[in-house]
mmJSON file of the N, C-alpha and C atoms, coordinates in Angstrom:
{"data_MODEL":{"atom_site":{
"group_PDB":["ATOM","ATOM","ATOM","ATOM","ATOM","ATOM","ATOM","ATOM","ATOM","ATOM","ATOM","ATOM","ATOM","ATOM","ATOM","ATOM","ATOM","ATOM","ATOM","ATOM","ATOM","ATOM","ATOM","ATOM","ATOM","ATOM","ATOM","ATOM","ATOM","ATOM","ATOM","ATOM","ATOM","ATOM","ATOM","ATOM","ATOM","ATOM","ATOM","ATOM","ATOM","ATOM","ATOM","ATOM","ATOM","ATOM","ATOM","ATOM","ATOM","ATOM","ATOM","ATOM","ATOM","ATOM","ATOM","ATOM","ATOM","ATOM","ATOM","ATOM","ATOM","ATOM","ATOM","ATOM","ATOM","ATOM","ATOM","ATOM","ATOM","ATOM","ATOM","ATOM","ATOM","ATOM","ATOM","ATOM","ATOM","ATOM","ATOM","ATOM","ATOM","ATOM","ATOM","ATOM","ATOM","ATOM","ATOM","ATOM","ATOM","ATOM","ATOM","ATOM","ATOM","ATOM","ATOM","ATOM","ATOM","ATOM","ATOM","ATOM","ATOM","ATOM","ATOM","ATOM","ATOM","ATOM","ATOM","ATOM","ATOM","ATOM","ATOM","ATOM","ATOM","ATOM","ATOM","ATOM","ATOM","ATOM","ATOM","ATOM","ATOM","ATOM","ATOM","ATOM","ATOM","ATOM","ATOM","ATOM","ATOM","ATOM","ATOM","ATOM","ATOM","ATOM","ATOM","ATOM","ATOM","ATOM","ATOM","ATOM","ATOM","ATOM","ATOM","ATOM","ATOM","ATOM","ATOM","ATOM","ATOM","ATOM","ATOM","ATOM","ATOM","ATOM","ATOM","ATOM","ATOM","ATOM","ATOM","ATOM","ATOM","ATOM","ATOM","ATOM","ATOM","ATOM","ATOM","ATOM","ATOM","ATOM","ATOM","ATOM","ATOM","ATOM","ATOM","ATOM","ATOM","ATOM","ATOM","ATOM","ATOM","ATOM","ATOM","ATOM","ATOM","ATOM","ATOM","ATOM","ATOM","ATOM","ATOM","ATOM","ATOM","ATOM","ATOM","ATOM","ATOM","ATOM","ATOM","ATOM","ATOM","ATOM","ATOM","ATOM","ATOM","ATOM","ATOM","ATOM","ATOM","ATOM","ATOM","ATOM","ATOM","ATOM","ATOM","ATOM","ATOM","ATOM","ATOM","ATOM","ATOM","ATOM","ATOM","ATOM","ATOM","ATOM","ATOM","ATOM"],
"id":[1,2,3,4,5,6,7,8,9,10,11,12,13,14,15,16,17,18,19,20,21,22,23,24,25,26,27,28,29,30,31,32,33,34,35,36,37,38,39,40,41,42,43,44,45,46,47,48,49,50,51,52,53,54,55,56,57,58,59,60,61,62,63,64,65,66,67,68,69,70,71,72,73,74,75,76,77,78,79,80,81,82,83,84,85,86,87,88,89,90,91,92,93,94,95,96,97,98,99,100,101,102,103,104,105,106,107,108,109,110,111,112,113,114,115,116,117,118,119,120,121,122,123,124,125,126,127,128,129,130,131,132,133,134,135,136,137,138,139,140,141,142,143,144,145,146,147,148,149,150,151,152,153,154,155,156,157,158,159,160,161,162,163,164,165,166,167,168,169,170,171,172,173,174,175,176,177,178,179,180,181,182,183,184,185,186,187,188,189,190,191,192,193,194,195,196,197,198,199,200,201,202,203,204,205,206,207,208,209,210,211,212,213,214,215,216,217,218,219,220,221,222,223,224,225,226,227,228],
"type_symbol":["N","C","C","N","C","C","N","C","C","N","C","C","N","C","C","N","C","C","N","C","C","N","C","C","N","C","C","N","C","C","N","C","C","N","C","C","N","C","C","N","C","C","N","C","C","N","C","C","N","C","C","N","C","C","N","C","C","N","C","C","N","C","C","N","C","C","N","C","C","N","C","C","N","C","C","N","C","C","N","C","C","N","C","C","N","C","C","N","C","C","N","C","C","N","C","C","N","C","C","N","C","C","N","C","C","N","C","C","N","C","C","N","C","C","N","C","C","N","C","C","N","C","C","N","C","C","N","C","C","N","C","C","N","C","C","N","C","C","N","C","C","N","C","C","N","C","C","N","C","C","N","C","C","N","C","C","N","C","C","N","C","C","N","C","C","N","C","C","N","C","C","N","C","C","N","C","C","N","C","C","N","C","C","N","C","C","N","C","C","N","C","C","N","C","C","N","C","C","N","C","C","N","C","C","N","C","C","N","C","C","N","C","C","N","C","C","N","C","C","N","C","C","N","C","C","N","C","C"],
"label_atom_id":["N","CA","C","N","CA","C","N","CA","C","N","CA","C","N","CA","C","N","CA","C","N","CA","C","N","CA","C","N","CA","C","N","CA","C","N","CA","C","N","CA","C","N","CA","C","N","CA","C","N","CA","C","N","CA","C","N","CA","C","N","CA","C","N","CA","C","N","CA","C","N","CA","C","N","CA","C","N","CA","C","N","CA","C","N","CA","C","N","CA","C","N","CA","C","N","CA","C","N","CA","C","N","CA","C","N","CA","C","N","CA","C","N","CA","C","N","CA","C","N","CA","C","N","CA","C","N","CA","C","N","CA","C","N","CA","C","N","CA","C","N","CA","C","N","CA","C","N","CA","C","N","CA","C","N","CA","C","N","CA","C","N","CA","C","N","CA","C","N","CA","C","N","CA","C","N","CA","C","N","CA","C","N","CA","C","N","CA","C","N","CA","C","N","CA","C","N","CA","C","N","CA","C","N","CA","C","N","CA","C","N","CA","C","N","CA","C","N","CA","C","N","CA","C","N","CA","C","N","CA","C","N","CA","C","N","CA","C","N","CA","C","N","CA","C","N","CA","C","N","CA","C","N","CA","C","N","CA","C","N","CA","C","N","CA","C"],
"label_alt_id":[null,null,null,null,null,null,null,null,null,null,null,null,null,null,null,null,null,null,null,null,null,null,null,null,null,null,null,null,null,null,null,null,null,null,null,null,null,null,null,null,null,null,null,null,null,null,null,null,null,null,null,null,null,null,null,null,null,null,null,null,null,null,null,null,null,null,null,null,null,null,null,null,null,null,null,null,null,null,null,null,null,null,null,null,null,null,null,null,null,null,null,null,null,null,null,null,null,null,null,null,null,null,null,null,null,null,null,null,null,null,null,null,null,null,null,null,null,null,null,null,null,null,null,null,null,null,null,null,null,null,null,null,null,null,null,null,null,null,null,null,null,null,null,null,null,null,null,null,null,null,null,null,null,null,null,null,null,null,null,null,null,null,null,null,null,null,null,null,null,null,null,null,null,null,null,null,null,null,null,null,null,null,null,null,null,null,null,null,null,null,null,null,null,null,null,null,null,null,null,null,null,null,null,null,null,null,null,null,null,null,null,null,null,null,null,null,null,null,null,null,null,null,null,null,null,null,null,null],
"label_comp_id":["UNK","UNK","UNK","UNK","UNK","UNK","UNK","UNK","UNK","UNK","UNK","UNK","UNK","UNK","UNK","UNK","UNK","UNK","UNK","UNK","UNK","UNK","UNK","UNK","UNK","UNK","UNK","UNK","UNK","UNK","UNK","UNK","UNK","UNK","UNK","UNK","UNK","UNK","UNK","UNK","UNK","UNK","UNK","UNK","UNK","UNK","UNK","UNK","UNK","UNK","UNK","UNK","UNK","UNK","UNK","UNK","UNK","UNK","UNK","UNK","UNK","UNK","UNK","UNK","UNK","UNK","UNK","UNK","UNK","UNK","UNK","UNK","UNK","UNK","UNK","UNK","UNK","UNK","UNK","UNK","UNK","UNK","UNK","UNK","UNK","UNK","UNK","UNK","UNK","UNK","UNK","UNK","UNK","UNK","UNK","UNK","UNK","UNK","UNK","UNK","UNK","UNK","UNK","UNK","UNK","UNK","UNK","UNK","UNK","UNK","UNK","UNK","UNK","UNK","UNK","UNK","UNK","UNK","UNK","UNK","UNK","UNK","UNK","UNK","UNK","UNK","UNK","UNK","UNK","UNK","UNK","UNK","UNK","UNK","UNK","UNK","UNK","UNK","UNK","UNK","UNK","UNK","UNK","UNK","UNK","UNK","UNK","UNK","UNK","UNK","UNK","UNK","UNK","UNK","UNK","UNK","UNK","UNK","UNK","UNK","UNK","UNK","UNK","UNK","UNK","UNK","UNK","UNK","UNK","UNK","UNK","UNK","UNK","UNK","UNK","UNK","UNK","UNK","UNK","UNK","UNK","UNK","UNK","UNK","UNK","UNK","UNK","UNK","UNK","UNK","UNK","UNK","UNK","UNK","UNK","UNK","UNK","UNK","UNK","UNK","UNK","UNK","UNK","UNK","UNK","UNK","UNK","UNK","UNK","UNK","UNK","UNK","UNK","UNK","UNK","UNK","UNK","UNK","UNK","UNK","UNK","UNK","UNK","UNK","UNK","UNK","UNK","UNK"],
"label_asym_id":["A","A","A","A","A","A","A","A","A","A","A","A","A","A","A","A","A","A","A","A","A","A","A","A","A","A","A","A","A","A","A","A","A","A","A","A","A","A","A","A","A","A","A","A","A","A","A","A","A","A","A","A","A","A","A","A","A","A","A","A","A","A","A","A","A","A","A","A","A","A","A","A","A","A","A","A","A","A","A","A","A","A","A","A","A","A","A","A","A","A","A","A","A","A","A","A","A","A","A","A","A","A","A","A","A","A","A","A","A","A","A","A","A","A","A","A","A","A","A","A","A","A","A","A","A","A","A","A","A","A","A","A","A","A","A","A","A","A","A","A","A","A","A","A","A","A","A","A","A","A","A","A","A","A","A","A","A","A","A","A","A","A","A","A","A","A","A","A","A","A","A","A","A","A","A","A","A","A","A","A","A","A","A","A","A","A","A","A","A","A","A","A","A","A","A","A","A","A","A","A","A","A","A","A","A","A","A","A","A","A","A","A","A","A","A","A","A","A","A","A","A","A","A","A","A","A","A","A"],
"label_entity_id":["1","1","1","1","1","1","1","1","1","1","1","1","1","1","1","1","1","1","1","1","1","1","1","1","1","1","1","1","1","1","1","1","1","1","1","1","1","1","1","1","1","1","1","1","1","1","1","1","1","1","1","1","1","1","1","1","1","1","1","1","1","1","1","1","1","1","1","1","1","1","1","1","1","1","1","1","1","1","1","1","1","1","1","1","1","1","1","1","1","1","1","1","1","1","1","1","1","1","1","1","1","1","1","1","1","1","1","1","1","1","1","1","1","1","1","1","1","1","1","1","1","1","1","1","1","1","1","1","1","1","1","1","1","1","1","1","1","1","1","1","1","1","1","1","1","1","1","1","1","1","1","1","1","1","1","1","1","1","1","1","1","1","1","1","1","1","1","1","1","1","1","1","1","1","1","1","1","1","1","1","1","1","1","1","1","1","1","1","1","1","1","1","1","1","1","1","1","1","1","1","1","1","1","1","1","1","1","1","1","1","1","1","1","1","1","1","1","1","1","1","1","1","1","1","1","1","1","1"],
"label_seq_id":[1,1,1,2,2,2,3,3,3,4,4,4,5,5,5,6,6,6,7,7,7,8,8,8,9,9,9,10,10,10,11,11,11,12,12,12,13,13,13,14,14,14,15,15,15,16,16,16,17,17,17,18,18,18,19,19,19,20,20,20,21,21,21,22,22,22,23,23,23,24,24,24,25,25,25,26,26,26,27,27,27,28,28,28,29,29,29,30,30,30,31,31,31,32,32,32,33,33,33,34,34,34,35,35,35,36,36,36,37,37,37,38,38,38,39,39,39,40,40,40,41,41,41,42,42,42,43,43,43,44,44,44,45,45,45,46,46,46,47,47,47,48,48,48,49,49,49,50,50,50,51,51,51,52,52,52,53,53,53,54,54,54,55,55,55,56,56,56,57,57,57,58,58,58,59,59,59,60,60,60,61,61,61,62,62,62,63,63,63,64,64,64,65,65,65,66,66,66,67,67,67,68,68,68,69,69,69,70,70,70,71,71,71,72,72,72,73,73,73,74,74,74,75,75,75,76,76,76],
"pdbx_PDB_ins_code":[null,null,null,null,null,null,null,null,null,null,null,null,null,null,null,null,null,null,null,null,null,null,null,null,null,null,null,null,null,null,null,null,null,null,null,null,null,null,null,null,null,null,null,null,null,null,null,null,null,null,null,null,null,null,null,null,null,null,null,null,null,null,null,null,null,null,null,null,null,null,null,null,null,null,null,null,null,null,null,null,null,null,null,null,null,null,null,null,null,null,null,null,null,null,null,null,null,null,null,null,null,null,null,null,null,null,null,null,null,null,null,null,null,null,null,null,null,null,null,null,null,null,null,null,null,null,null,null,null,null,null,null,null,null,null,null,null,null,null,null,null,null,null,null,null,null,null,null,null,null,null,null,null,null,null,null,null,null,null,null,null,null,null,null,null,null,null,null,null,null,null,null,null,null,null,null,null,null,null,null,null,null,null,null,null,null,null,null,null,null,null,null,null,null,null,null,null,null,null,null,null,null,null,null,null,null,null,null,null,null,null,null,null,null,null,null,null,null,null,null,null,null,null,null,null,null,null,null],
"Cartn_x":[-17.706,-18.321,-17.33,-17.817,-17.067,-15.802,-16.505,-15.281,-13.8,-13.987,-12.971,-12.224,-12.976,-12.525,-11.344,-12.164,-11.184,-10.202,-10.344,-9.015,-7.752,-8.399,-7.667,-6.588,-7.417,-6.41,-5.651,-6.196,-5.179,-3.901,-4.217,-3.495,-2.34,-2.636,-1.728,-0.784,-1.368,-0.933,0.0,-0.657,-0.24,0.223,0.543,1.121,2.706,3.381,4.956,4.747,5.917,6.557,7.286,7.048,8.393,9.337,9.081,10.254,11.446,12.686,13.69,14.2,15.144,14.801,15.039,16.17,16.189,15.208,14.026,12.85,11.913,11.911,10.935,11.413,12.5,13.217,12.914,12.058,11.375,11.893,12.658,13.061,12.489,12.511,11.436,11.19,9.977,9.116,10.268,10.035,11.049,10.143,10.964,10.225,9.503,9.767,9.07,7.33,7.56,6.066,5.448,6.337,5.768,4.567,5.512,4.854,3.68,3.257,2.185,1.076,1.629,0.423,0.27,1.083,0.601,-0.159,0.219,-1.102,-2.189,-2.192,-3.667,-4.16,-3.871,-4.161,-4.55,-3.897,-4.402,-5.761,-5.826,-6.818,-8.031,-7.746,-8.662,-9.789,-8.866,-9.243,-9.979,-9.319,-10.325,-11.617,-11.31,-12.863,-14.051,-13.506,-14.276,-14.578,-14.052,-14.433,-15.566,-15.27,-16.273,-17.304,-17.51,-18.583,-19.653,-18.512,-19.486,-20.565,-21.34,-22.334,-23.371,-22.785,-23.704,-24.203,-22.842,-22.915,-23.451,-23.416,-23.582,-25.24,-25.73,-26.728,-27.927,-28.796,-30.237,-31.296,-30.859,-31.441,-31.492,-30.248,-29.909,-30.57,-30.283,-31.115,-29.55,-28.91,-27.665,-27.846,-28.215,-28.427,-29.791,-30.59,-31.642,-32.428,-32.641,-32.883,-31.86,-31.347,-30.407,-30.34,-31.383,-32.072,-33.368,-33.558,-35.17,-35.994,-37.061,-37.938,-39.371,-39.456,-40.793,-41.974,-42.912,-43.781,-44.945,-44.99,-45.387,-45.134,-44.208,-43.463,-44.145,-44.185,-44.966,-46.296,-47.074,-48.155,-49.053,-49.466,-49.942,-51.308],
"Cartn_y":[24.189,24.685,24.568,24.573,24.785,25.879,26.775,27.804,27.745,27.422,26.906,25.62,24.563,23.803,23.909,24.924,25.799,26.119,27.179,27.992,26.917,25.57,24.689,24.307,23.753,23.194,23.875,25.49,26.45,26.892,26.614,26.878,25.536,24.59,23.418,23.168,23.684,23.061,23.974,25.316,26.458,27.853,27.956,28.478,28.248,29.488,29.206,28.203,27.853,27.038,27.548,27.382,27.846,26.518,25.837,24.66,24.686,24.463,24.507,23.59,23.883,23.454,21.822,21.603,19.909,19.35,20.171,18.952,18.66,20.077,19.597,18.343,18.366,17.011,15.713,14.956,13.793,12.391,11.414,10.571,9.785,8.975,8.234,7.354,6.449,5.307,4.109,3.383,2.068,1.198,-0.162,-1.307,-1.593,-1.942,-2.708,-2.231,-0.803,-0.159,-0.041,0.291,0.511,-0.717,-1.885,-3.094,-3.483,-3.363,-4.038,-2.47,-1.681,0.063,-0.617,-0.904,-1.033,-2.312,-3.062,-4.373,-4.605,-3.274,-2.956,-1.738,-0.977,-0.065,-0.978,-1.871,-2.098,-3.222,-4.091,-4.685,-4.149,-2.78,-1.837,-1.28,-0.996,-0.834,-1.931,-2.94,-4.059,-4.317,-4.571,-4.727,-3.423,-2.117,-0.696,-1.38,-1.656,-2.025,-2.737,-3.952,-5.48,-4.894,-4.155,-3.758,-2.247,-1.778,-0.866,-0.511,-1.815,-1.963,-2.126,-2.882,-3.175,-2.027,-1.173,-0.032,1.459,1.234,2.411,2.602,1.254,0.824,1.282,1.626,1.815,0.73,-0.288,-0.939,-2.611,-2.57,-3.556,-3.751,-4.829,-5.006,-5.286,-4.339,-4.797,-4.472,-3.001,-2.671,-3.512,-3.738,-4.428,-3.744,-4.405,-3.756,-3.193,-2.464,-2.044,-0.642,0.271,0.918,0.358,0.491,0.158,1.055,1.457,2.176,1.812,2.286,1.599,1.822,1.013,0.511,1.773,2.839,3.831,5.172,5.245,5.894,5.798,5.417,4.559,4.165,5.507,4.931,4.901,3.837,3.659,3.765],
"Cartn_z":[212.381,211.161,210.009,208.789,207.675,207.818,208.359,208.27,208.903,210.139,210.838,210.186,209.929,209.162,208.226,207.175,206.231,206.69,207.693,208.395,208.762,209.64,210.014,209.01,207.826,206.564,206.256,206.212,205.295,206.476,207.971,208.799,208.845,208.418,208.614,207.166,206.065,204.996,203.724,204.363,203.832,204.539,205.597,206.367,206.599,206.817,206.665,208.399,208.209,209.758,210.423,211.431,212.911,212.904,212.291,212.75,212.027,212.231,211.828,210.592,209.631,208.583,208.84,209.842,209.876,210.466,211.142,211.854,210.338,209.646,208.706,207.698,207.118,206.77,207.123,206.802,207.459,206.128,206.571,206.052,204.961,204.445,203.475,203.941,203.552,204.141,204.425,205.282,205.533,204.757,204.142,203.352,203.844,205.127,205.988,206.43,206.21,206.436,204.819,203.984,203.06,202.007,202.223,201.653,202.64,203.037,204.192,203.714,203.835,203.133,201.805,200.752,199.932,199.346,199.805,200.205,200.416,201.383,202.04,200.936,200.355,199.55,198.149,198.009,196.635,196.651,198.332,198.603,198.923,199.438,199.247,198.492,196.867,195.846,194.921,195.189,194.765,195.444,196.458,197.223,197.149,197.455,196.687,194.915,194.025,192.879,193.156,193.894,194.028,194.166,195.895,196.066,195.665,194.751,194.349,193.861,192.812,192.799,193.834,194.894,195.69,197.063,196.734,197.987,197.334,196.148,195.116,194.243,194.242,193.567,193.809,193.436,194.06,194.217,193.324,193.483,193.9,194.489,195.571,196.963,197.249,198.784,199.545,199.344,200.104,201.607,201.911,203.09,203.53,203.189,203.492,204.827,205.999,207.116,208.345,207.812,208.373,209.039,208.687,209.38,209.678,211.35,211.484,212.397,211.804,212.571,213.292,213.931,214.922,213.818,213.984,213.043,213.334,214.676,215.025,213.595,213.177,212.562,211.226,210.779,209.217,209.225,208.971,208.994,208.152,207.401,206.065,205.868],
"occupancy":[1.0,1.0,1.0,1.0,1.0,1.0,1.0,1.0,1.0,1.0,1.0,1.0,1.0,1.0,1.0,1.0,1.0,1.0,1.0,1.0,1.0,1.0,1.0,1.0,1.0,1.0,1.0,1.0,1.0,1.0,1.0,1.0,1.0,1.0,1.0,1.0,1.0,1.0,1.0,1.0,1.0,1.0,1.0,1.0,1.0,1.0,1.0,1.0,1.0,1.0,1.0,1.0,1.0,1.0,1.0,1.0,1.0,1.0,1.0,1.0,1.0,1.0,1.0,1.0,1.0,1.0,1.0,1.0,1.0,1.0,1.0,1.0,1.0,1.0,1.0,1.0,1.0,1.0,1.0,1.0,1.0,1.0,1.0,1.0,1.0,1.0,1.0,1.0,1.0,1.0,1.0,1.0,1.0,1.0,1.0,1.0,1.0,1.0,1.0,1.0,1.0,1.0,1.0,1.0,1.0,1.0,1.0,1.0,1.0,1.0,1.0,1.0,1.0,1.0,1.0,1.0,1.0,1.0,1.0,1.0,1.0,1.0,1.0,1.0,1.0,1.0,1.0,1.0,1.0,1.0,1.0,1.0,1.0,1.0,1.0,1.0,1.0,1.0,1.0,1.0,1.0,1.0,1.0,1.0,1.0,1.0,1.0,1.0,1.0,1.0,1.0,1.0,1.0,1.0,1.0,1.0,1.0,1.0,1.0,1.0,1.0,1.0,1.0,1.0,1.0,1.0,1.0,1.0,1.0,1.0,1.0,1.0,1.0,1.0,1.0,1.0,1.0,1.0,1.0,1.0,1.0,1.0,1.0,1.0,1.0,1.0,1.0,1.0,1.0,1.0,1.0,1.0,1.0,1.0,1.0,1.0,1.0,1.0,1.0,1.0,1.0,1.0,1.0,1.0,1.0,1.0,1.0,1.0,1.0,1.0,1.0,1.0,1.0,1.0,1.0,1.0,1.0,1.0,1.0,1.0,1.0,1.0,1.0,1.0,1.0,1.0,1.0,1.0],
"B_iso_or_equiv":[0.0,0.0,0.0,0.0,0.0,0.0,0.0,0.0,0.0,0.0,0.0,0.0,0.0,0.0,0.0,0.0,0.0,0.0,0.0,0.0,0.0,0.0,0.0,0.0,0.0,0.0,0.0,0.0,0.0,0.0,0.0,0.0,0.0,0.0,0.0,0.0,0.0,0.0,0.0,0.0,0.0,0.0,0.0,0.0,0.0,0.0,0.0,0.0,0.0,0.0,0.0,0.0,0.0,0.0,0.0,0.0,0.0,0.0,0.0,0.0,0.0,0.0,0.0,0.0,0.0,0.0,0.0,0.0,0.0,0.0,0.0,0.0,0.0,0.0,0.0,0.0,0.0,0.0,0.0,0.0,0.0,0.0,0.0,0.0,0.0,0.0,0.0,0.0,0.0,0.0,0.0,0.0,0.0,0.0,0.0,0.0,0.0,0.0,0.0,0.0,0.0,0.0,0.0,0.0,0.0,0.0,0.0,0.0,0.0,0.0,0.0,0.0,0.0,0.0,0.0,0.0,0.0,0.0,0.0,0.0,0.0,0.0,0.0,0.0,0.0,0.0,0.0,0.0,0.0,0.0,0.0,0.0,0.0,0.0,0.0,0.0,0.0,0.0,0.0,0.0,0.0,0.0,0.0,0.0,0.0,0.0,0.0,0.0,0.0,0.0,0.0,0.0,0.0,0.0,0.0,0.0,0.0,0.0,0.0,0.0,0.0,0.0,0.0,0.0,0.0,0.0,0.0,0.0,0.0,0.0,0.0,0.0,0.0,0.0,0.0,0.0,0.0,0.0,0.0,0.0,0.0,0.0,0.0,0.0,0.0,0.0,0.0,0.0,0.0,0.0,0.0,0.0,0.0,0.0,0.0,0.0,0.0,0.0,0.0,0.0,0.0,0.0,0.0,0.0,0.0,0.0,0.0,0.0,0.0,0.0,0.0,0.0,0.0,0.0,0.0,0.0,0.0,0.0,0.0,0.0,0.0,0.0,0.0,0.0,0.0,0.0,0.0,0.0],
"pdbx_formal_charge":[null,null,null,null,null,null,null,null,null,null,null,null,null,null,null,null,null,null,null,null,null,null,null,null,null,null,null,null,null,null,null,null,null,null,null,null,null,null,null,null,null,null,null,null,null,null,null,null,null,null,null,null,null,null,null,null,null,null,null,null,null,null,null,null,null,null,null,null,null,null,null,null,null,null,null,null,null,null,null,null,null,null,null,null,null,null,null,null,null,null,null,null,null,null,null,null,null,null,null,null,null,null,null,null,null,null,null,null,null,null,null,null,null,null,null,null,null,null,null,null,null,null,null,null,null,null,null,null,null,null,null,null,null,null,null,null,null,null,null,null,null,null,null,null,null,null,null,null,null,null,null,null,null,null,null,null,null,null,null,null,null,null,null,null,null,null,null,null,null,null,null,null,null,null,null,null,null,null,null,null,null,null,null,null,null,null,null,null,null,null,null,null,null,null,null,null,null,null,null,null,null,null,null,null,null,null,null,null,null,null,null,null,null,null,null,null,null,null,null,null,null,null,null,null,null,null,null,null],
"auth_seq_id":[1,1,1,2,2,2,3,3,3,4,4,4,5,5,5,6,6,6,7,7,7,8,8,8,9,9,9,10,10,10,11,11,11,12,12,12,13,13,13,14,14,14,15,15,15,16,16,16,17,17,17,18,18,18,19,19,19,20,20,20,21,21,21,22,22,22,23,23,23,24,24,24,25,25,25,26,26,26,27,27,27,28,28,28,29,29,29,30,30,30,31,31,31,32,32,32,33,33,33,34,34,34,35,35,35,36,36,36,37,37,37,38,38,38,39,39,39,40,40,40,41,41,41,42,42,42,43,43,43,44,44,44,45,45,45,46,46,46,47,47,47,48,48,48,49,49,49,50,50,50,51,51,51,52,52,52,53,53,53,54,54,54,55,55,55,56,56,56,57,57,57,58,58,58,59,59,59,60,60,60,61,61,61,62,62,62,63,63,63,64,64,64,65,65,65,66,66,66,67,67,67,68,68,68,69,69,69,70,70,70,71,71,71,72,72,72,73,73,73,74,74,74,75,75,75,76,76,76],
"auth_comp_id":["UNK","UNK","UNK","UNK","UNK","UNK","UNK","UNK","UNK","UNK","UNK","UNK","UNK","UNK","UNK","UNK","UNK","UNK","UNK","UNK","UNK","UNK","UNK","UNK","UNK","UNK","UNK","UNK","UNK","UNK","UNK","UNK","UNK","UNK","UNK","UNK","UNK","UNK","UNK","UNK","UNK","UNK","UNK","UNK","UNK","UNK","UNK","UNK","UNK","UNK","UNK","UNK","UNK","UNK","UNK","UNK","UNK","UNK","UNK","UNK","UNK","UNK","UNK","UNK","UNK","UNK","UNK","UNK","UNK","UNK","UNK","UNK","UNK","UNK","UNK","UNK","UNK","UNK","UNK","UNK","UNK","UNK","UNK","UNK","UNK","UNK","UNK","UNK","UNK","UNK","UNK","UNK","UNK","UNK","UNK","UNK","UNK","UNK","UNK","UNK","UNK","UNK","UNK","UNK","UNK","UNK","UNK","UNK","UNK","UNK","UNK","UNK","UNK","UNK","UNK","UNK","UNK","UNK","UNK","UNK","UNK","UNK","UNK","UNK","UNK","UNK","UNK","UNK","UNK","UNK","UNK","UNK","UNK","UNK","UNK","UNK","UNK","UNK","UNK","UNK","UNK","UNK","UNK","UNK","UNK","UNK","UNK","UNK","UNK","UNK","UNK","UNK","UNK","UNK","UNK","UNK","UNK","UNK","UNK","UNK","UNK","UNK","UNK","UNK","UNK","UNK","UNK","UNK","UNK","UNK","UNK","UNK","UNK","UNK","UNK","UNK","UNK","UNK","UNK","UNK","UNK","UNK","UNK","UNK","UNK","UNK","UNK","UNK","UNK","UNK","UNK","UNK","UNK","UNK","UNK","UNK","UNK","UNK","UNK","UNK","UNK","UNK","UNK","UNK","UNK","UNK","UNK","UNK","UNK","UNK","UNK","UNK","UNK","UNK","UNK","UNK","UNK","UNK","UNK","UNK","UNK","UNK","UNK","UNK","UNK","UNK","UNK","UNK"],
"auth_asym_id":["A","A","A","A","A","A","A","A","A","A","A","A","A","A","A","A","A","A","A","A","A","A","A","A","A","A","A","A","A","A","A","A","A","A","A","A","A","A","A","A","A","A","A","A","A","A","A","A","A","A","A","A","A","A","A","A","A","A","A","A","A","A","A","A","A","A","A","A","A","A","A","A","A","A","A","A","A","A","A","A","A","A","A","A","A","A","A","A","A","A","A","A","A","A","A","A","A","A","A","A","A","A","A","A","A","A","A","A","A","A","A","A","A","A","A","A","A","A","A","A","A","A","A","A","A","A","A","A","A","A","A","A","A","A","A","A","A","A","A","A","A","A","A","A","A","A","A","A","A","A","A","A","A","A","A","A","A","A","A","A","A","A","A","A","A","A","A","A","A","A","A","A","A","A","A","A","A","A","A","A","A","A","A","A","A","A","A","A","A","A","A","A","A","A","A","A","A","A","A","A","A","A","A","A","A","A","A","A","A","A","A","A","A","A","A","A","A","A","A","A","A","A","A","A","A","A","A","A"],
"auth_atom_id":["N","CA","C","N","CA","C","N","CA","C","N","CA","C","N","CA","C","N","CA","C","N","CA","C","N","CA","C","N","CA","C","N","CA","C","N","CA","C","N","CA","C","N","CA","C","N","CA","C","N","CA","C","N","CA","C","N","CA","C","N","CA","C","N","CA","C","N","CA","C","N","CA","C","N","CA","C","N","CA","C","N","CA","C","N","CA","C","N","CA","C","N","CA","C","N","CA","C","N","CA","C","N","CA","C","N","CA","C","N","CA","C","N","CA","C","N","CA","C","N","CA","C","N","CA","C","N","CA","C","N","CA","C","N","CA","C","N","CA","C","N","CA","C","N","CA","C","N","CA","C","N","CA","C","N","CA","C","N","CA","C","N","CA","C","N","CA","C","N","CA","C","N","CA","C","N","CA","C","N","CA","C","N","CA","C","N","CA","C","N","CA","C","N","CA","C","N","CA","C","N","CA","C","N","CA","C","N","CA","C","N","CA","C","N","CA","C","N","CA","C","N","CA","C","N","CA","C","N","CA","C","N","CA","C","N","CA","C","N","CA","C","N","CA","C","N","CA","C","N","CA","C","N","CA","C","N","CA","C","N","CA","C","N","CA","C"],
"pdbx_PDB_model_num":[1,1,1,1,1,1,1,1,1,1,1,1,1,1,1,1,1,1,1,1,1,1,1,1,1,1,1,1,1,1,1,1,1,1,1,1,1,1,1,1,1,1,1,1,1,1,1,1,1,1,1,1,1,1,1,1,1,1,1,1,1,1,1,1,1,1,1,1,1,1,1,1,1,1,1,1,1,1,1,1,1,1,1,1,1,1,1,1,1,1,1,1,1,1,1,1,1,1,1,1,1,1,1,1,1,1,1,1,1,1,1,1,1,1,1,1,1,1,1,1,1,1,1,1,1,1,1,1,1,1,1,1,1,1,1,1,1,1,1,1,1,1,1,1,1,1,1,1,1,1,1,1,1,1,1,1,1,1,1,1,1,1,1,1,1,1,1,1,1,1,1,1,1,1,1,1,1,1,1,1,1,1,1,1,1,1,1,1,1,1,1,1,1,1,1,1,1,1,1,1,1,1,1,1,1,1,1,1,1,1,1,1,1,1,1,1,1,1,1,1,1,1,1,1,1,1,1,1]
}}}
């Protein structure tokens, strides 16, 4: 449920820590990871741009039949 949910975040993000001050100390990104994240992050963002019309639109046939329901279902 939502609530727990809540509790979860506020339990992970805002809650003091038991860990000692050198575990919490966590290094900075290596190049090597960092350039390949940000590659993908900014290819990301372009393609979300591209397709936002088409995923956002109402009046696109992007999804087309992509849900399908038995012809039982619809009955005209």
């Amino acid at each position: 449920t939502s609530a727990h949910s809540f509790r979860f975040l506020i339990a992970v993000f805002y809650a003091p820590t038991n860990a000692r001050k050198s575990e919490v100390k966590t290094p900075g990104v290596p190049l090597t990871m960092a350039v390949p994240l940000c590659i993908l992050a900014f290819g990301r963002i372009f393609r979300g741009y591209l397709l936002s019309d088409a995923l956002i639109e109402w009046g696109t046939d992007f999804w087309g039949n992509s849900i399908v329901a038995s012809p039982a279902t619809h009955k005209q």
